[in-house]
N, CA, C and O atoms as a Tinker XYZ file with bonds, in Angstrom:
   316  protein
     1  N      0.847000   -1.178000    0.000000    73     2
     2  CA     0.000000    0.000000    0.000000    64     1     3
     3  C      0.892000    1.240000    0.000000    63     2     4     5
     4  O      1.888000    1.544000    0.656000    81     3
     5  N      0.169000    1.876000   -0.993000    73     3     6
     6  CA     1.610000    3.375000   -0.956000    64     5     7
     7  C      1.051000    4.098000    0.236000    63     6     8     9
     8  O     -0.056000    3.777000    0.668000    81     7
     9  N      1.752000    5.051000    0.788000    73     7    10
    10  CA     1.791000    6.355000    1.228000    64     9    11
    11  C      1.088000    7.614000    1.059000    63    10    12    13
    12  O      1.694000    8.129000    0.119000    81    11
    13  N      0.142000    8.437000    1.421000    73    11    14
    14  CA     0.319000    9.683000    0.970000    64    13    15
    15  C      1.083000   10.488000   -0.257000    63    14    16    17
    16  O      0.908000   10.929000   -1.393000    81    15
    17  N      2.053000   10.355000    0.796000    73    15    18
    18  CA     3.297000   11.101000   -0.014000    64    17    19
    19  C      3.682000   10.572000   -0.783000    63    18    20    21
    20  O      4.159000   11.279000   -1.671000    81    19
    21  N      3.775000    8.714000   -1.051000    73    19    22
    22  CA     4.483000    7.994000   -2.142000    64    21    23
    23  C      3.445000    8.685000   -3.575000    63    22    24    25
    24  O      3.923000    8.972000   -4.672000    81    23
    25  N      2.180000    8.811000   -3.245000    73    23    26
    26  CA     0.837000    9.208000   -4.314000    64    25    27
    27  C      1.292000   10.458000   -4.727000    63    26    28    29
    28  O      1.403000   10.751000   -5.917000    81    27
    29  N      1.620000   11.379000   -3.605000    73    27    30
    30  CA     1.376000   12.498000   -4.194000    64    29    31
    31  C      2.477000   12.977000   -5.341000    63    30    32    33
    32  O      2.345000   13.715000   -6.317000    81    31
    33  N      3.858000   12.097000   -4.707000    73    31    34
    34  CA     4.950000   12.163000   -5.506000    64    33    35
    35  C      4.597000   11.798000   -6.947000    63    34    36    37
    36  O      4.726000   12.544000   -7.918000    81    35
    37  N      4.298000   10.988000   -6.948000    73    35    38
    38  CA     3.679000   10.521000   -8.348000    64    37    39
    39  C      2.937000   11.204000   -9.243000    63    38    40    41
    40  O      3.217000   11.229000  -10.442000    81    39
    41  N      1.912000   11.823000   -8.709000    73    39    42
    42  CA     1.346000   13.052000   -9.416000    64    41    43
    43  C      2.060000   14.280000   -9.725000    63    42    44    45
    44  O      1.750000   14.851000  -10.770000    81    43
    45  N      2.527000   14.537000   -9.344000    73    43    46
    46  CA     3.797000   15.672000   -9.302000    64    45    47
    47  C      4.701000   15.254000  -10.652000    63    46    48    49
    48  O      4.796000   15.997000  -11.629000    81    47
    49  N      5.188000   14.267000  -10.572000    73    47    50
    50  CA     6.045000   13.594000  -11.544000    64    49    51
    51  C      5.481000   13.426000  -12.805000    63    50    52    53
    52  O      5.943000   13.506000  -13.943000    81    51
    53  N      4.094000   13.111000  -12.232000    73    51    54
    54  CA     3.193000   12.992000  -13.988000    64    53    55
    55  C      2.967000   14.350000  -14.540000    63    54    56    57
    56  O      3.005000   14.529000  -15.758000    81    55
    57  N      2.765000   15.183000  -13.821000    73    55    58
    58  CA     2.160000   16.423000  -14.081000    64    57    59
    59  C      3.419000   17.571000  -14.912000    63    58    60    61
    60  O      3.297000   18.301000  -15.895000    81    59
    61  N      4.577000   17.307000  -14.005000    73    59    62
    62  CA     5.993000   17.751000  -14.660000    64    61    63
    63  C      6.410000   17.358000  -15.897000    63    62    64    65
    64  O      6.829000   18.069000  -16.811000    81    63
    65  N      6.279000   16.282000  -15.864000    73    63    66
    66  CA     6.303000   14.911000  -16.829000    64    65    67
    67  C      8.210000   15.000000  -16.909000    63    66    68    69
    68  O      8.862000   15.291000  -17.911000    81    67
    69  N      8.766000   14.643000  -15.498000    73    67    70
    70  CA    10.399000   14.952000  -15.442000    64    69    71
    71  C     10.810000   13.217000  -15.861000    63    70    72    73
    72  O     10.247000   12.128000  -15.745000    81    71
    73  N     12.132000   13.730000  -16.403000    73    71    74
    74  CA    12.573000   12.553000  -17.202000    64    73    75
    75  C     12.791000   11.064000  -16.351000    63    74    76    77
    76  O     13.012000   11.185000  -15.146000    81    75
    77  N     12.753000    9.999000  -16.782000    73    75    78
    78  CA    12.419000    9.317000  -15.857000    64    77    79
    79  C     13.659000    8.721000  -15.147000    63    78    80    81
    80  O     14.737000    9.092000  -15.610000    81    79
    81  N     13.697000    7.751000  -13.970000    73    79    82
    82  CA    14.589000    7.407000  -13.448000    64    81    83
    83  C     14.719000    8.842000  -12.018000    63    82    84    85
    84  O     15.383000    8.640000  -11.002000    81    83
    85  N     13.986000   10.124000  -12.254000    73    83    86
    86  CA    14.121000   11.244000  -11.358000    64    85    87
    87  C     12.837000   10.776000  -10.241000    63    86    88    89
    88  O     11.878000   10.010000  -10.324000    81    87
    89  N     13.329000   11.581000   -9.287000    73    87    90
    90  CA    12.447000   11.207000   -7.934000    64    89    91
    91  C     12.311000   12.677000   -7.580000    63    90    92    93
    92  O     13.322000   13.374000   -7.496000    81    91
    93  N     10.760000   13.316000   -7.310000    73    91    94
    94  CA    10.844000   14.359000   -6.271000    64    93    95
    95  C     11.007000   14.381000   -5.310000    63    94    96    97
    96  O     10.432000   13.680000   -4.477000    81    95
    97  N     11.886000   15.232000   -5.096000    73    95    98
    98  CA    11.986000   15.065000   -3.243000    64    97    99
    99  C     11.753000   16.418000   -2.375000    63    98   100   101
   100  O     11.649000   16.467000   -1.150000    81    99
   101  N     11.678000   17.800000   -3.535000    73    99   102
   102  CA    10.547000   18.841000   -2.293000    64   101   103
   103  C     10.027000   19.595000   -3.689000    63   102   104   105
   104  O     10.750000   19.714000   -4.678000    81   103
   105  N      8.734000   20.056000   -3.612000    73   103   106
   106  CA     8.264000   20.611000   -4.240000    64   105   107
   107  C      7.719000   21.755000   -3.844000    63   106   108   109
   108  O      6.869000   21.660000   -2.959000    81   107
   109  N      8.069000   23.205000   -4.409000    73   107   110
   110  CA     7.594000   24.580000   -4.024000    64   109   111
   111  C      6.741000   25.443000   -4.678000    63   110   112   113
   112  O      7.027000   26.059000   -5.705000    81   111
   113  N      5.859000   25.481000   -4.177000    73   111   114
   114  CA     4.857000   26.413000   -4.720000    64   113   115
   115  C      4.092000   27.969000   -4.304000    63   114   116   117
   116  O      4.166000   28.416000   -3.160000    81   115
   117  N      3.655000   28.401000   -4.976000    73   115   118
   118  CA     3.197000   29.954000   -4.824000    64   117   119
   119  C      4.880000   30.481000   -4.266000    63   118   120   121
   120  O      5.142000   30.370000   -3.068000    81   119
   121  N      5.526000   30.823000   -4.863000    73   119   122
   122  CA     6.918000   31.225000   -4.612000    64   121   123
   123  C      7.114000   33.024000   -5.912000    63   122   124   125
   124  O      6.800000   33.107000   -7.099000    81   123
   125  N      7.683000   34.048000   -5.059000    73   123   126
   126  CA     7.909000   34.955000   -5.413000    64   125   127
   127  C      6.886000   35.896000   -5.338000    63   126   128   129
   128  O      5.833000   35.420000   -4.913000    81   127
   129  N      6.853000   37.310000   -5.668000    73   127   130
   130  CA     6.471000   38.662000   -5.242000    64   129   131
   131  C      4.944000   37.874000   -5.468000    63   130   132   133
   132  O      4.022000   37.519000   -4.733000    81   131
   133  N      5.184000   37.835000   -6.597000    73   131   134
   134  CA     3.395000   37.552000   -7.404000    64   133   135
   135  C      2.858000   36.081000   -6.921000    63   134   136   137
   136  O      1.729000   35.770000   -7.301000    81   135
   137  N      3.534000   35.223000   -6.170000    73   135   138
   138  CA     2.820000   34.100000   -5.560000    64   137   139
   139  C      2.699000   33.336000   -6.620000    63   138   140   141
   140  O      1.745000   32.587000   -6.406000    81   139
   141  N      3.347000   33.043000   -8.069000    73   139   142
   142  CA     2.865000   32.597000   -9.234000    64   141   143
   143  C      3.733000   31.378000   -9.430000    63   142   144   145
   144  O      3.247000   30.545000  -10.195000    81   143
   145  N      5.156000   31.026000   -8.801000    73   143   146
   146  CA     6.002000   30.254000   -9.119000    64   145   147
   147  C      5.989000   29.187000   -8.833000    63   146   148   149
   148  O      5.455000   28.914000   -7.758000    81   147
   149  N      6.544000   28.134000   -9.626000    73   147   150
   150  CA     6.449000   26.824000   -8.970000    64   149   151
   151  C      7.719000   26.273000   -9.014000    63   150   152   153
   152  O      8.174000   26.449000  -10.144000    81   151
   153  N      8.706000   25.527000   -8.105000    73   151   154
   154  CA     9.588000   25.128000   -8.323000    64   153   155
   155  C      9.674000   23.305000   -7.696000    63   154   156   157
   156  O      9.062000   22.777000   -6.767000    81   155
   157  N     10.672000   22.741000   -8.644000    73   155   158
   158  CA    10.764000   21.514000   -7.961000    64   157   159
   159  C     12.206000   20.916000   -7.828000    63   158   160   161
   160  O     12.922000   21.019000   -8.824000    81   159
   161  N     12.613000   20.424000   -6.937000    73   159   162
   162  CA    13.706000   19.980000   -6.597000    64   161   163
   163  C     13.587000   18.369000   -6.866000    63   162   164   165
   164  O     12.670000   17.842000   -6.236000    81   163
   165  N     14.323000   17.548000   -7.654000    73   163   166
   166  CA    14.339000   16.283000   -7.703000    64   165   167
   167  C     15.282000   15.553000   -8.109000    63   166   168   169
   168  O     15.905000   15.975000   -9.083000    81   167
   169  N     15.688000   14.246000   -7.511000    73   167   170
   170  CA    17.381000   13.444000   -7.426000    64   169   171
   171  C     17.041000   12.452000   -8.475000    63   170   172   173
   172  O     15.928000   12.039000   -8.801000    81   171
   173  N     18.435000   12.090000   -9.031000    73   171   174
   174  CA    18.374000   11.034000  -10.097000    64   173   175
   175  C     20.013000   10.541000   -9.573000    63   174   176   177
   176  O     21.020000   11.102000  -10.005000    81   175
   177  N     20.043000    9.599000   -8.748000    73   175   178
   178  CA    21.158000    9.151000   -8.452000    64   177   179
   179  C     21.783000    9.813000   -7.676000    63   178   180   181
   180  O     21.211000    9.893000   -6.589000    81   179
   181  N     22.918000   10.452000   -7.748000    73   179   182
   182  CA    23.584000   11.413000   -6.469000    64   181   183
   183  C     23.362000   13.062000   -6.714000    63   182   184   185
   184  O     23.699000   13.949000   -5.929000    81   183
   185  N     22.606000   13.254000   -8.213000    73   183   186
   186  CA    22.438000   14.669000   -8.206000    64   185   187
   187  C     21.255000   15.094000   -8.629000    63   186   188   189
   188  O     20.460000   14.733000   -9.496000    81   187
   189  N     21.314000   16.053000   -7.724000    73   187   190
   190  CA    20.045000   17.069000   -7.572000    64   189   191
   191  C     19.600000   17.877000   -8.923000    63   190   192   193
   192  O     20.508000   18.236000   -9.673000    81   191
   193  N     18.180000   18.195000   -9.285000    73   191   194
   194  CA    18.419000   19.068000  -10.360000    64   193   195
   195  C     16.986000   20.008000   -9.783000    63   194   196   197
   196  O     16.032000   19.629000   -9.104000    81   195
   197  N     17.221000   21.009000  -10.216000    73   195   198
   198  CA    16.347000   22.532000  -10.115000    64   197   199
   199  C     15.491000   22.311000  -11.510000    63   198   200   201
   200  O     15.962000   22.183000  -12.640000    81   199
   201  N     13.883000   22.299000  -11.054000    73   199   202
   202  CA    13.070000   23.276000  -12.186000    64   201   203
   203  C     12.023000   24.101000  -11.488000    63   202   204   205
   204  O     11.296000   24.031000  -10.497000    81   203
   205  N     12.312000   24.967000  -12.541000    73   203   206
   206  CA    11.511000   26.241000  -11.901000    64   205   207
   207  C     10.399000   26.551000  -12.956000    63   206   208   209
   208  O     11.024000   26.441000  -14.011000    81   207
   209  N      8.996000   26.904000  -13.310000    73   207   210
   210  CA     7.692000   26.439000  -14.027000    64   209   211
   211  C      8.415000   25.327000  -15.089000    63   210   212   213
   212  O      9.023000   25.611000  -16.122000    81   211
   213  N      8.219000   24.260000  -14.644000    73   211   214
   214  CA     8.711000   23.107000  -15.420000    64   213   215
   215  C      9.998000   23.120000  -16.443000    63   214   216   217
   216  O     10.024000   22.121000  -17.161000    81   215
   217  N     11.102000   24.079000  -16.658000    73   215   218
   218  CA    12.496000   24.428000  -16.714000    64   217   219
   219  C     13.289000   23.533000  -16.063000    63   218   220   221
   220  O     13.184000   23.248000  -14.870000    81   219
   221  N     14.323000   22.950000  -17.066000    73   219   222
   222  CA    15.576000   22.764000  -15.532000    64   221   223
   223  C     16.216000   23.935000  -15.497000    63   222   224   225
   224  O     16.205000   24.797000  -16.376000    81   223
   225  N     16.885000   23.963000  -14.269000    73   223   226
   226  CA    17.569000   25.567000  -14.098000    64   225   227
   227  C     19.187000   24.914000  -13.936000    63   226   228   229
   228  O     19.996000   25.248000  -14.801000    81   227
   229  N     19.589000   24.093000  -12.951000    73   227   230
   230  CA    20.693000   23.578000  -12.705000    64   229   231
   231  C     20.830000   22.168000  -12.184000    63   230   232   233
   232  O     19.889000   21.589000  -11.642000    81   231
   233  N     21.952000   21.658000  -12.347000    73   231   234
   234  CA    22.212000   20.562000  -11.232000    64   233   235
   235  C     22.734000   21.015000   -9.859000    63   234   236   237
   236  O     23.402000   22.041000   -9.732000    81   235
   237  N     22.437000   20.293000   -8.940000    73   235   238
   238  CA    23.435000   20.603000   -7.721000    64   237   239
   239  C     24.116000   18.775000   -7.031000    63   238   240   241
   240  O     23.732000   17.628000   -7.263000    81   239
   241  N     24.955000   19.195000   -6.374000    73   239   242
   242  CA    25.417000   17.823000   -5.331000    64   241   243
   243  C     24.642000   17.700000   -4.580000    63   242   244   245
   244  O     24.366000   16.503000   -4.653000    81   243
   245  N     23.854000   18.265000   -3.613000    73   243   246
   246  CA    23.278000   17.841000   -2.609000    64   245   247
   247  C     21.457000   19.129000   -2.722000    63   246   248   249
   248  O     21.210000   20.086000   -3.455000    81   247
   249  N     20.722000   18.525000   -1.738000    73   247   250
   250  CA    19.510000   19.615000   -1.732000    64   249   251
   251  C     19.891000   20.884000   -1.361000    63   250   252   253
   252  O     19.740000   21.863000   -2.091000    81   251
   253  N     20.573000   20.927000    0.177000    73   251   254
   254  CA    20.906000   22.354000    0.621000    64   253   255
   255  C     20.973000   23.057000   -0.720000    63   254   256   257
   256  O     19.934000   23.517000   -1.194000    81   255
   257  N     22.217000   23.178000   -1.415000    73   255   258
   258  CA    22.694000   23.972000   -2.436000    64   257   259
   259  C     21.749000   24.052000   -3.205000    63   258   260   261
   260  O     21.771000   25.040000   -3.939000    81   259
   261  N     20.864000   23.326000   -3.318000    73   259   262
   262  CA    19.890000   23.318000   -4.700000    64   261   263
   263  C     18.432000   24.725000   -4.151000    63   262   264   265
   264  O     18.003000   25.549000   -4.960000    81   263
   265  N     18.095000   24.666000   -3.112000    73   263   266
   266  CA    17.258000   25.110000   -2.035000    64   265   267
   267  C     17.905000   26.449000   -2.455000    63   266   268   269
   268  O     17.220000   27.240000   -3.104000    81   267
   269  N     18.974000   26.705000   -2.181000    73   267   270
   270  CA    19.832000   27.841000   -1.985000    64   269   271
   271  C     19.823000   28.539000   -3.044000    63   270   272   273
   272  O     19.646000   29.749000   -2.905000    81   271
   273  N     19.984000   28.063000   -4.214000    73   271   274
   274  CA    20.802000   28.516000   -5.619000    64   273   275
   275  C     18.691000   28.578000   -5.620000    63   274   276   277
   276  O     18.530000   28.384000   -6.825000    81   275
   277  N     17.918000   28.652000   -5.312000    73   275   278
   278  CA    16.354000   28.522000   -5.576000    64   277   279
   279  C     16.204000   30.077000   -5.228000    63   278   280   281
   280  O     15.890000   30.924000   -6.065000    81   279
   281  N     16.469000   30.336000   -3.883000    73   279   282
   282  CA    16.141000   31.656000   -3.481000    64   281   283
   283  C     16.809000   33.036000   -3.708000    63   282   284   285
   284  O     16.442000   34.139000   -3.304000    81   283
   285  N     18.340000   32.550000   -4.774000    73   283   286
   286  CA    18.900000   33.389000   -5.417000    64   285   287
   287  C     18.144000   34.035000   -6.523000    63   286   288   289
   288  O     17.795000   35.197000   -6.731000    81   287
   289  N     17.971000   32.666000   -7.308000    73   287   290
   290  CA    17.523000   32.824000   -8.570000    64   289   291
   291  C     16.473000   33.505000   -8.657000    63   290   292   293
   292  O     16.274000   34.269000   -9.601000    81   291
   293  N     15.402000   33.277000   -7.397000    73   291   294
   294  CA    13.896000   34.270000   -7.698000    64   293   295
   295  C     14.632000   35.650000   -7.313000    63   294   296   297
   296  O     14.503000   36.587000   -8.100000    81   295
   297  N     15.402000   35.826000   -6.137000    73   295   298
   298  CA    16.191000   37.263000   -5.837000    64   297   299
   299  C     16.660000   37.442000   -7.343000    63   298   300   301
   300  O     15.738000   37.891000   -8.024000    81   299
   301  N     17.453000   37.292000   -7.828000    73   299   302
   302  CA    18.361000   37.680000   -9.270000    64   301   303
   303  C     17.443000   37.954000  -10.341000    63   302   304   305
   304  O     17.851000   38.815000  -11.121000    81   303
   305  N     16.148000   37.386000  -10.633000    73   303   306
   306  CA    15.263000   37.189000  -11.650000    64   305   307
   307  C     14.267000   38.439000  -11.582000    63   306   308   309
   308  O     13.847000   39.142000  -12.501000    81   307
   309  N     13.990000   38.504000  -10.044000    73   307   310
   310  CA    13.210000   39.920000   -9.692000    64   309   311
   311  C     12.008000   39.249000   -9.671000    63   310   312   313
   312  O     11.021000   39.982000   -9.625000    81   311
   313  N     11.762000   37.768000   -9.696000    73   311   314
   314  CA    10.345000   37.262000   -9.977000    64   313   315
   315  C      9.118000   37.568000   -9.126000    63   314   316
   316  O      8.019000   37.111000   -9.440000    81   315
């Protein structure tokens, strides 16, 4: 029997439609001035990758950095 969260992950994944073999592991929403953004953080083996409205933006090594390089990017973007 899945989880909650195992479900919801799944929907998330369908809805992104992120390449496969990727796992979400935090997903952010209503993000920036206008409340409009969506971002998702998700691992494919040891690295992390950033999309921001369904974009990849970057890879990272670990989440911290990925989290991080998230709240730049809406700072830098002016979003």
């Amino acid at each position: 029997m899945k989880t909650f969260k195992e479900s919801f992950d799944i929907i998330i994944e369908k809805k992104m439609k992120l390449p496969s073999g990727e796992k979400v592991v935090k997903e952010l929403s209503r993000l920036g001035k206008k409340k409009n953004v969506n971002a998702v953080i998700s691992k494919k083996g040891s690295k992390f990758n950033l999309y921001v409205d369904g974009q990849m933006v970057d890879g990272f090594k670990d989440e911290k950095s990925a989290d991080k390089a998230l709240k730049e990017f809406i700072k830098v973007m002016g979003i």
